[in-house]
Backbone bond lengths (Angstrom), bond angles and torsions (degrees), N, CA, C in turn:
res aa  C-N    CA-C-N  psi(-1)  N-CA   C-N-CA  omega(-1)  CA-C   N-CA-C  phi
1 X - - - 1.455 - - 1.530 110.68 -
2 X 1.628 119.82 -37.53 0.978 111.24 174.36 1.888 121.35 -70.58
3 X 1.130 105.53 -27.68 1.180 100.34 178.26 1.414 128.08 -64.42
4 X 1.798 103.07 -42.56 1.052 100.66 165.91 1.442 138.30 -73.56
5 X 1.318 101.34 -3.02 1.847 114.00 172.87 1.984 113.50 -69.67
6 X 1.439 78.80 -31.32 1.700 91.34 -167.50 1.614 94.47 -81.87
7 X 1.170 132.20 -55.93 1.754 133.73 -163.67 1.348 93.77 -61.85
8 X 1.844 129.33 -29.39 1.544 117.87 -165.64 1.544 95.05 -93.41
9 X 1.049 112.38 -16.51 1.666 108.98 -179.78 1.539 132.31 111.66
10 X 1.236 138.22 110.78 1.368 147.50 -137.37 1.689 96.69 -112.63
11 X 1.438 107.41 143.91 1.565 141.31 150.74 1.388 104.15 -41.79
12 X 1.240 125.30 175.81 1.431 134.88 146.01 1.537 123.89 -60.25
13 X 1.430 83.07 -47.44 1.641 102.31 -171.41 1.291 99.77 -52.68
14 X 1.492 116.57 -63.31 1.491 129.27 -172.73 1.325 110.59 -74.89
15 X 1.234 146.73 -0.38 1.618 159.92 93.48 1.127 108.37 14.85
16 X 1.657 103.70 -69.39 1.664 115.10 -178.40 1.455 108.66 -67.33
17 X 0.936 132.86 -69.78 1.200 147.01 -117.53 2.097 84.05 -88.65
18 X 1.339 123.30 -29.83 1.242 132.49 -164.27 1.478 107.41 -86.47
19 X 1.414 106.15 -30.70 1.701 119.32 -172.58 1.413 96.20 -98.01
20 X 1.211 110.50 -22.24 1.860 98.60 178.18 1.981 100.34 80.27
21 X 1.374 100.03 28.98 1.746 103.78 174.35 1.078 126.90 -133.35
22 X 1.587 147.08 157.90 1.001 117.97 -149.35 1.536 100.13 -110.44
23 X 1.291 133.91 177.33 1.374 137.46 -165.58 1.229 114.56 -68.63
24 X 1.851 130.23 -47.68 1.079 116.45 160.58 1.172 130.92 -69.01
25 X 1.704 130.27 -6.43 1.689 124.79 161.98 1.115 94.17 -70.20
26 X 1.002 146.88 -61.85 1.678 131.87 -172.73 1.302 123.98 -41.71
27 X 1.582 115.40 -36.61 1.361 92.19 176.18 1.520 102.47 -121.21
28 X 1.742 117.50 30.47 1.192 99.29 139.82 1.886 126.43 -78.28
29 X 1.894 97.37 -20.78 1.290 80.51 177.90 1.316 132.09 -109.61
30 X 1.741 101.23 30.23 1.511 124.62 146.16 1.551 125.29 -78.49
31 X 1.270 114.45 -25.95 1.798 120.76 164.01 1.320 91.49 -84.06
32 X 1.072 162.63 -60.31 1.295 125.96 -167.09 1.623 125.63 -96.36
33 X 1.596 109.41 31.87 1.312 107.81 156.73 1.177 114.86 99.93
34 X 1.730 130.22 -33.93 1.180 139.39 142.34 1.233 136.92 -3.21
35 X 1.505 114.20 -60.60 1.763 117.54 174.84 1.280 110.74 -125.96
36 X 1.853 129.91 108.19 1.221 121.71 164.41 1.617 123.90 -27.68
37 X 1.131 93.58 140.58 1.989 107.75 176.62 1.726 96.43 -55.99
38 X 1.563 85.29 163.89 1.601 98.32 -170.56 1.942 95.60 -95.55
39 X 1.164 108.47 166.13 1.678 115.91 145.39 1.422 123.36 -42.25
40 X 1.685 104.80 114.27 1.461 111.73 167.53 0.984 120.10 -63.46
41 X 1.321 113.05 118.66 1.674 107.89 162.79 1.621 128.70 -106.74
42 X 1.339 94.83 -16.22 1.534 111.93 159.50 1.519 100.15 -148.68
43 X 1.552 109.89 -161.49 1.453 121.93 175.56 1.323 112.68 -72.17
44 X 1.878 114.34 -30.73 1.747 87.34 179.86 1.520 91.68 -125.73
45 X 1.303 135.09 9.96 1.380 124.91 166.71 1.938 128.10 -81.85
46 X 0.650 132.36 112.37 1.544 122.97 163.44 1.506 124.93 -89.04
47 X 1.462 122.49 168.94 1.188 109.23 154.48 1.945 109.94 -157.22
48 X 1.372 83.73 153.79 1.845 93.83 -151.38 1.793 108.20 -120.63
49 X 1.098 102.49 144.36 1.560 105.47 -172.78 1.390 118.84 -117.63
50 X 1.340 125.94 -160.87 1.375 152.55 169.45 2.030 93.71 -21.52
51 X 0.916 93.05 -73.80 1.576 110.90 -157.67 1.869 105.14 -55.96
52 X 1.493 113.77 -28.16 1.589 124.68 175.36 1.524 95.92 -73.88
53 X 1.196 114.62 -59.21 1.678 110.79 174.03 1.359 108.29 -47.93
54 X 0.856 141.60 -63.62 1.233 136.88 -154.90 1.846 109.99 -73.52
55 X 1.220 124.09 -41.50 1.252 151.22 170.14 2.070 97.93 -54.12
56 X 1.151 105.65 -63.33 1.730 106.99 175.29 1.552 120.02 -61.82
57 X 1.203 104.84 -33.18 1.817 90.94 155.82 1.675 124.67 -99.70
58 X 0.659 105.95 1.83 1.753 103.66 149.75 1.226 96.67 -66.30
59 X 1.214 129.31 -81.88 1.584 147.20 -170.17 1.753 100.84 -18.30
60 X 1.272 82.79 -68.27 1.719 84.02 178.26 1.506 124.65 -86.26
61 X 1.323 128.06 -5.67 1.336 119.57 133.12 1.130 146.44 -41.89
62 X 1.579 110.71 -40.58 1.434 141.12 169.11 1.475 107.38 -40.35
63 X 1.645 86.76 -74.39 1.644 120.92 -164.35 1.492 115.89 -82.70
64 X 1.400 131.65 -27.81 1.104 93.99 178.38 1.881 101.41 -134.86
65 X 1.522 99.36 22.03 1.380 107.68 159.63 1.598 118.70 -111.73
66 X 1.046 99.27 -36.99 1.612 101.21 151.78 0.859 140.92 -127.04
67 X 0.842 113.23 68.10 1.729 142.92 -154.01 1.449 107.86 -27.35
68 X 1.128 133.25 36.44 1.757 143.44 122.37 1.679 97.14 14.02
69 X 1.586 123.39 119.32 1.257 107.61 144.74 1.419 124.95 -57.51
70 X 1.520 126.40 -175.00 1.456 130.42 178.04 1.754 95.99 -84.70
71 X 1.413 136.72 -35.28 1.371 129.37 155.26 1.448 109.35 -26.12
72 X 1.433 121.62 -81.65 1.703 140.63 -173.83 1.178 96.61 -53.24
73 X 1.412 139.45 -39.36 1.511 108.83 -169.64 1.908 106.18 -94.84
74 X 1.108 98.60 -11.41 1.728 93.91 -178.45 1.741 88.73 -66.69
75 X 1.346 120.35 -45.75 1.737 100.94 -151.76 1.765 95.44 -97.85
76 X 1.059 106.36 4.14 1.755 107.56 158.42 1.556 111.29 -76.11
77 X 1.285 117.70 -44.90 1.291 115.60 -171.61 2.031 105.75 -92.41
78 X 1.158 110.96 -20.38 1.569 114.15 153.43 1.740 119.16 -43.75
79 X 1.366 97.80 -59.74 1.358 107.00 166.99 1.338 120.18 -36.31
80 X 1.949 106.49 -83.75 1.747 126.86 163.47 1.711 102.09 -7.42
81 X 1.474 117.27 -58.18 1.175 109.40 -157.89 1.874 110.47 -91.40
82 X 1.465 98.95 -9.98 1.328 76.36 -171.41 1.834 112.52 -100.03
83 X 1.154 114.45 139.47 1.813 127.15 -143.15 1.764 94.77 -67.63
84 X 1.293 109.81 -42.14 1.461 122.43 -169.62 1.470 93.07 -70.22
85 X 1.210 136.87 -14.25 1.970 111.38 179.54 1.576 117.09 -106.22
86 X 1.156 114.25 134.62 1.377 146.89 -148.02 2.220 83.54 -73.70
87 X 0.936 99.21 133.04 1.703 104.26 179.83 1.654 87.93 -72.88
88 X 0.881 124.38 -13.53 2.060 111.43 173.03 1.269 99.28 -63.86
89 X 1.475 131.44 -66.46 1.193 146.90 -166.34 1.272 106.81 -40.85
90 X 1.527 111.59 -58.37 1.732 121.89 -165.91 1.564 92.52 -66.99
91 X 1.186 125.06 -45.82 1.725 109.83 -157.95 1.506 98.70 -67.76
92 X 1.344 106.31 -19.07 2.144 104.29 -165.30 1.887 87.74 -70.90
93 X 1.303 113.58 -44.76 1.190 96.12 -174.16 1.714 121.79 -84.80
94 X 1.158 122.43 -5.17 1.565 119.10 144.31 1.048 105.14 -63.49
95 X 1.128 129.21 -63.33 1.509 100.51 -168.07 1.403 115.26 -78.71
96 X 0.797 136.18 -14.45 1.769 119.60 -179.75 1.599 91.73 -77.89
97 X 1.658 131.07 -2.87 1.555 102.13 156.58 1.136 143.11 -93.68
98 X 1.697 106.12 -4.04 1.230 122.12 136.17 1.470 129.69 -11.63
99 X 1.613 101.35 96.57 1.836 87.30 153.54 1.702 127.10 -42.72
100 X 1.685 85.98 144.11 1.735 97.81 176.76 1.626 104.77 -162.32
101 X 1.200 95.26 164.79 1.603 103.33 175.50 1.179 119.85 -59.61
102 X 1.516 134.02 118.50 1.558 126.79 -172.85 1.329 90.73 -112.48
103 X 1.264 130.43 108.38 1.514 142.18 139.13 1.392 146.55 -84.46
104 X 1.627 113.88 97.84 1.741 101.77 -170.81 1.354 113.10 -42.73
105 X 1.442 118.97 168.21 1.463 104.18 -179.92 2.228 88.39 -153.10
106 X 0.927 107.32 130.18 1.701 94.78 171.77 1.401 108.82 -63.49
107 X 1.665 129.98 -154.31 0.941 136.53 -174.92 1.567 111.14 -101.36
108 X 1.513 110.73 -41.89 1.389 119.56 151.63 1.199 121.13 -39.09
109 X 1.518 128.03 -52.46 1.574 123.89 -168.76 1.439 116.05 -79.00
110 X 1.282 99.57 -20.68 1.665 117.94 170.65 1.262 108.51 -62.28
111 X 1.090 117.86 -76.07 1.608 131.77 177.34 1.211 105.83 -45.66
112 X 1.484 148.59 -34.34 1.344 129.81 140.71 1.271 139.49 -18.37
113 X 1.360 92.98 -73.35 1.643 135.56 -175.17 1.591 96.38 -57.77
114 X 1.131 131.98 -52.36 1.573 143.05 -165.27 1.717 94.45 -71.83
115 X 1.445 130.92 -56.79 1.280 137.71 162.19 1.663 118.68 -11.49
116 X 1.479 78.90 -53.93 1.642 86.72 -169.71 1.551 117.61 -82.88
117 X 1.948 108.81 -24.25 1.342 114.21 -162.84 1.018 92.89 -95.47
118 X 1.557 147.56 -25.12 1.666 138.53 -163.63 1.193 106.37 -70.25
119 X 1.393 120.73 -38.15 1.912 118.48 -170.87 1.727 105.81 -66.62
120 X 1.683 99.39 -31.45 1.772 103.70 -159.59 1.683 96.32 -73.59
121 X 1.833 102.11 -32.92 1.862 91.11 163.37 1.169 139.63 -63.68
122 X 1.378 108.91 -30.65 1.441 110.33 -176.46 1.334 83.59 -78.51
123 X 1.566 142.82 -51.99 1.232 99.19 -156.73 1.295 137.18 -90.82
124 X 1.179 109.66 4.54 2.007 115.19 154.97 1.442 115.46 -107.70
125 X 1.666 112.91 34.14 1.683 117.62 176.39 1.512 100.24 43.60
126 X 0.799 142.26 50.44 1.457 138.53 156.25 1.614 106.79 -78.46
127 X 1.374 144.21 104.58 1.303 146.39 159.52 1.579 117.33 -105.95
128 X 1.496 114.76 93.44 1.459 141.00 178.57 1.242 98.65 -63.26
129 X 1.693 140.84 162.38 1.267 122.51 156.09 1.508 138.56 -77.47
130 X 0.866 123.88 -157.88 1.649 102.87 170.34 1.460 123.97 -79.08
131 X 0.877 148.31 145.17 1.195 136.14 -178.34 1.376 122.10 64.79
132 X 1.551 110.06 50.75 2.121 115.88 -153.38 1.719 77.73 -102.77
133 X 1.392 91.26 131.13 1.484 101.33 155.21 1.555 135.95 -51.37
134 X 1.824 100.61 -39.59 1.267 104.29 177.32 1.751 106.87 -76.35
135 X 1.471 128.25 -16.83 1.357 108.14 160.31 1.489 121.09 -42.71
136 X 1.643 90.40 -66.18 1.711 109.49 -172.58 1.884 99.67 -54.59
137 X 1.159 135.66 -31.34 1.648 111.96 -173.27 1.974 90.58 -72.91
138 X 1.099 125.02 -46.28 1.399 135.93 168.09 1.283 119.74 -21.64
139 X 1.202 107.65 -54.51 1.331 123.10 178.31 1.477 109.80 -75.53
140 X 1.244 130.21 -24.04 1.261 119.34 -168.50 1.697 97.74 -99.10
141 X 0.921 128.68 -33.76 1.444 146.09 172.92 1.722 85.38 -41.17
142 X 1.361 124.27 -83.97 1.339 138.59 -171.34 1.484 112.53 -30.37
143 X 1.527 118.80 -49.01 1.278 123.33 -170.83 1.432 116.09 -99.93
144 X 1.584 125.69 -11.47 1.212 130.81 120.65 1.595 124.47 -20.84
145 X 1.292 113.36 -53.57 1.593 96.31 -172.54 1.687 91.49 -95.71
146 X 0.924 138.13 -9.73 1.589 138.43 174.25 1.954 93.03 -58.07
147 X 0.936 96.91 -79.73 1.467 104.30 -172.36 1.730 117.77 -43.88
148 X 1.322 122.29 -37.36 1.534 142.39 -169.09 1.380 89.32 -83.10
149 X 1.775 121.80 -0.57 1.366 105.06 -166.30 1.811 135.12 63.84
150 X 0.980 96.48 3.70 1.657 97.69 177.83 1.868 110.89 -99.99
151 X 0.595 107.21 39.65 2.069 102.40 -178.27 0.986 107.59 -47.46
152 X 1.516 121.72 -42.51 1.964 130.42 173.59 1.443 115.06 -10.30
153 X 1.963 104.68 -57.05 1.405 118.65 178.21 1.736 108.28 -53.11
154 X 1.178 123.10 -37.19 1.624 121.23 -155.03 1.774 97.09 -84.55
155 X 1.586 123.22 -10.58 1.040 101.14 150.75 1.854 154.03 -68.29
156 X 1.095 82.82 -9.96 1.696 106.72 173.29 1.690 99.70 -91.23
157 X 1.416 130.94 -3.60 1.449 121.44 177.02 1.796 116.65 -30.45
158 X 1.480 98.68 -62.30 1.435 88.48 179.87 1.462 131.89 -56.41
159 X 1.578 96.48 -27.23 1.386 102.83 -171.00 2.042 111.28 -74.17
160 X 1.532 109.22 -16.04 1.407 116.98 174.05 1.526 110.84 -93.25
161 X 1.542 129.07 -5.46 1.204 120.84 162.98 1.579 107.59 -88.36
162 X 1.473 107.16 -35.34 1.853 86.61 164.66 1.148 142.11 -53.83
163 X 2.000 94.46 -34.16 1.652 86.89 -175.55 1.796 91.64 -99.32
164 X 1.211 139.58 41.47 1.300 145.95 150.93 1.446 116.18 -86.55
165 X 1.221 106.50 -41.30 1.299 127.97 176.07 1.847 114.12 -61.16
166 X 1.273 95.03 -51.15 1.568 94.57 -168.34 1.443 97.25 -79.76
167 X 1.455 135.69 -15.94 1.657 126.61 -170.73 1.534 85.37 -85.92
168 X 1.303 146.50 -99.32 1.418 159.58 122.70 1.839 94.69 53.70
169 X 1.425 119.77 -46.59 1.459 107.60 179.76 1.816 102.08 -87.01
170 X 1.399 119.14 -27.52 1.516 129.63 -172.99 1.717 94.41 -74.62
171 X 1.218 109.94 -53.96 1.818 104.46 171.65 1.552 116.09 -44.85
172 X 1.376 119.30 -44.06 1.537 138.72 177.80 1.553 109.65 -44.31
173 X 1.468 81.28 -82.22 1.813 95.78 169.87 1.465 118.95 -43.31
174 X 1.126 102.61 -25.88 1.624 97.86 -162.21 1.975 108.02 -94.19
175 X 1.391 101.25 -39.86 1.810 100.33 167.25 1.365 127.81 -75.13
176 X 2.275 103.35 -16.29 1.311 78.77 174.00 1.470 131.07 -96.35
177 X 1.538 117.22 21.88 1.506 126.44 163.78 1.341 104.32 -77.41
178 X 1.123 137.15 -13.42 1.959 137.11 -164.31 1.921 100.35 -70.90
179 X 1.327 101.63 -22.69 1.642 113.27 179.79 1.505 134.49 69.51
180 X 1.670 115.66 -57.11 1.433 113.60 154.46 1.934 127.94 -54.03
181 X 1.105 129.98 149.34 1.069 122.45 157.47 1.446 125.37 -58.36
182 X 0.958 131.89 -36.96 1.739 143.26 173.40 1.860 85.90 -49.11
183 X 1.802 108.35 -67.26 1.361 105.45 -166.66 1.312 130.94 -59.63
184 X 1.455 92.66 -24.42 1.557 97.53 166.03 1.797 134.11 -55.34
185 X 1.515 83.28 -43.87 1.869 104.24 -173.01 1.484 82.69 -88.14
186 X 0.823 141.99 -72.43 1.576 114.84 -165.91 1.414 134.88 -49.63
187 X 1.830 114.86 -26.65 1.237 109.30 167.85 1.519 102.73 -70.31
188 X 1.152 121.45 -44.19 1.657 112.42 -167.90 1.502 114.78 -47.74
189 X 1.220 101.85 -45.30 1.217 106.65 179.76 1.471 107.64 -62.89
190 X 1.092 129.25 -80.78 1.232 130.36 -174.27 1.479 99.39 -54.98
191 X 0.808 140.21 -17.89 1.747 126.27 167.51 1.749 119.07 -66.27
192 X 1.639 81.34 -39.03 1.824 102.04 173.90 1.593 110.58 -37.24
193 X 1.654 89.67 -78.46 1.351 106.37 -174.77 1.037 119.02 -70.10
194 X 1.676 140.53 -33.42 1.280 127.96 -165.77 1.880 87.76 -66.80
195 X 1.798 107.46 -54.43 1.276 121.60 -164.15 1.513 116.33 -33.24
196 X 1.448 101.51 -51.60 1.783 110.83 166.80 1.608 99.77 -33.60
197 X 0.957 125.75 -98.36 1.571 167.96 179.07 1.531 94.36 7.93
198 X 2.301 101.32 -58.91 1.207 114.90 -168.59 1.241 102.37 -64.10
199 X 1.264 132.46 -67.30 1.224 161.29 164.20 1.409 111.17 2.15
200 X 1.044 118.14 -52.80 2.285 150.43 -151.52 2.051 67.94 -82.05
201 X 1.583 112.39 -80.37 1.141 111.56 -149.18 1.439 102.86 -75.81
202 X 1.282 149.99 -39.84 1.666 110.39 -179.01 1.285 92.98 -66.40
203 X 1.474 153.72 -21.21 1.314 120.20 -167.00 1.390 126.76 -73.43
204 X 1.476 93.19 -8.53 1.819 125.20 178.01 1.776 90.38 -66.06
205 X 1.327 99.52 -76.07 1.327 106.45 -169.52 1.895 128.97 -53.11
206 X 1.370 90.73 -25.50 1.686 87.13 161.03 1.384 97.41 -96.85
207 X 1.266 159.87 11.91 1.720 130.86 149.87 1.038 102.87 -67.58
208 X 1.629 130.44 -56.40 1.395 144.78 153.76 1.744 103.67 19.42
209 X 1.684 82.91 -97.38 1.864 100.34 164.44 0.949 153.73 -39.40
210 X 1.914 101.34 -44.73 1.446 96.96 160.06 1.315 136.39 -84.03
211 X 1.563 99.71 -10.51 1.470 135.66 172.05 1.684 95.47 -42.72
212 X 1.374 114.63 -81.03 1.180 123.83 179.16 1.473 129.15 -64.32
213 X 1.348 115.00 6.82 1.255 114.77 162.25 1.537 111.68 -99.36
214 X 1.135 115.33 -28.49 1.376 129.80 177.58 1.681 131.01 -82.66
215 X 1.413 110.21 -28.82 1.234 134.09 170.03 1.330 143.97 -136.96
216 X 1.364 91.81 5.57 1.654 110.26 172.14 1.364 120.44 -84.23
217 X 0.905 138.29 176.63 1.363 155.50 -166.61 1.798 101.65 -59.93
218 X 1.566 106.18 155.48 1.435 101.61 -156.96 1.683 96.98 -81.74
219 X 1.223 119.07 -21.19 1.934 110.47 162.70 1.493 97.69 -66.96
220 X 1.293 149.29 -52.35 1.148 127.03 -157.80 1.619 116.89 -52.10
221 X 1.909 105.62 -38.50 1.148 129.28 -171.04 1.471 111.97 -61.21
222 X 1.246 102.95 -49.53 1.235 119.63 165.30 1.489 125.22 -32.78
223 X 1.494 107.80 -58.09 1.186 117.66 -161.82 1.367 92.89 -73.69
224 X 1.882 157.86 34.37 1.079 134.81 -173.45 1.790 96.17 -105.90
């Protein structure tokens, strides 16, 4: 029933109630350009389908999962629509609106930092473009733990682009069955961020473990 309510064409009301949003986010993010107008059906009625649903959770994937300004998501969804751009292109620019760590870095600390990251490219062929933002948040990440005194961590570098690598191809695989372009950029995104999130906590949970195999009590040790 719902499907067929949505393919014959929806109210506002039922707009809301289908997107799970409330009436004035909708047409705030019809004043700012965000979600094409619905079908006139008179002068002050519209009515909106499949394609508004689908279009409003991107929107709010964007915005309030990755918190995308309303700038970043207008020219994210500019992209979405325009036929000539490669869905690689559009996701680089979701994600570069992604929050991230912005760290000045001199030219010296760079040239460190770059030392360490050029070998970890060549060695999983990773080629960023010149001047890739996600180098530069990379780089500041790096000289962050330089400064905090911990470098210890940056010896395992390679070993966190492998297992970056293998989540990053499972994210791949996994949005490009979702099929629409909207669905695409929205799981990524929300895969991004939830993925972070997941990510932070099993890694909690295996220190946890090995924690306690390694430094726990001599039954804990035992028990390996």
């Amino acid at each position: 029933m719902v499907e067929s309510r949505v393919a014959s064409g929806m109210r506002m009301a039922e707009l809301s109630r289908e997107s799970g949003m409330a009436v004035a986010t909708i047409k705030y993010y019809q004043r700012e350009g965000l979600l094409p107008p619905g079908e006139l059906t008179s002068p002050n009625q519209a009515r909106y389908g499949a394609a508004h649903v689908r279009r409003l959770k991107l929107v709010r994937a964007l915005m309030e999962i990755g918190g995308l300004s309303v700038a970043d998501v207008r020219e994210v969804l500019a992209a979405v629509d325009e036929p000539q751009t490669s869905t690689h292109d559009i996701l680089g620019l979701a994600q570069h609106g992604l929050p991230a760590p912005r760290v000045r870095v001199d030219d010296a600390d760079r040239a460190w930092a770059m030392r360490l990251i050029e070998p970890v490219l060549a060695e999983r062929d990773w080629r960023p473009p010149p001047q890739s933002a996600l180098i530069e948040d990379l780089v500041g990440v790096l000289c962050t733990f330089r400064e905090v005194g911990h470098e210890w961590v940056l010896d395992a570098l390679s070993c966190y682009a492998e297992s970056a690598d293998r989540v990053a191809a499972a994210d791949i695989r996994g949005v490009a069955r979702l099929g629409s372009v909207d669905a695409v950029v929205e799981g990524a995104v929300v895969g991004t961020v939830l993925g972070d999130a997941l990510l932070a906590v099993l890694r909690r949970v295996a220190h946890a473990e090995i924690s306690r195999k390694r430094f726990g009590s001599r039954q804990d040790r035992s028990e390996q």
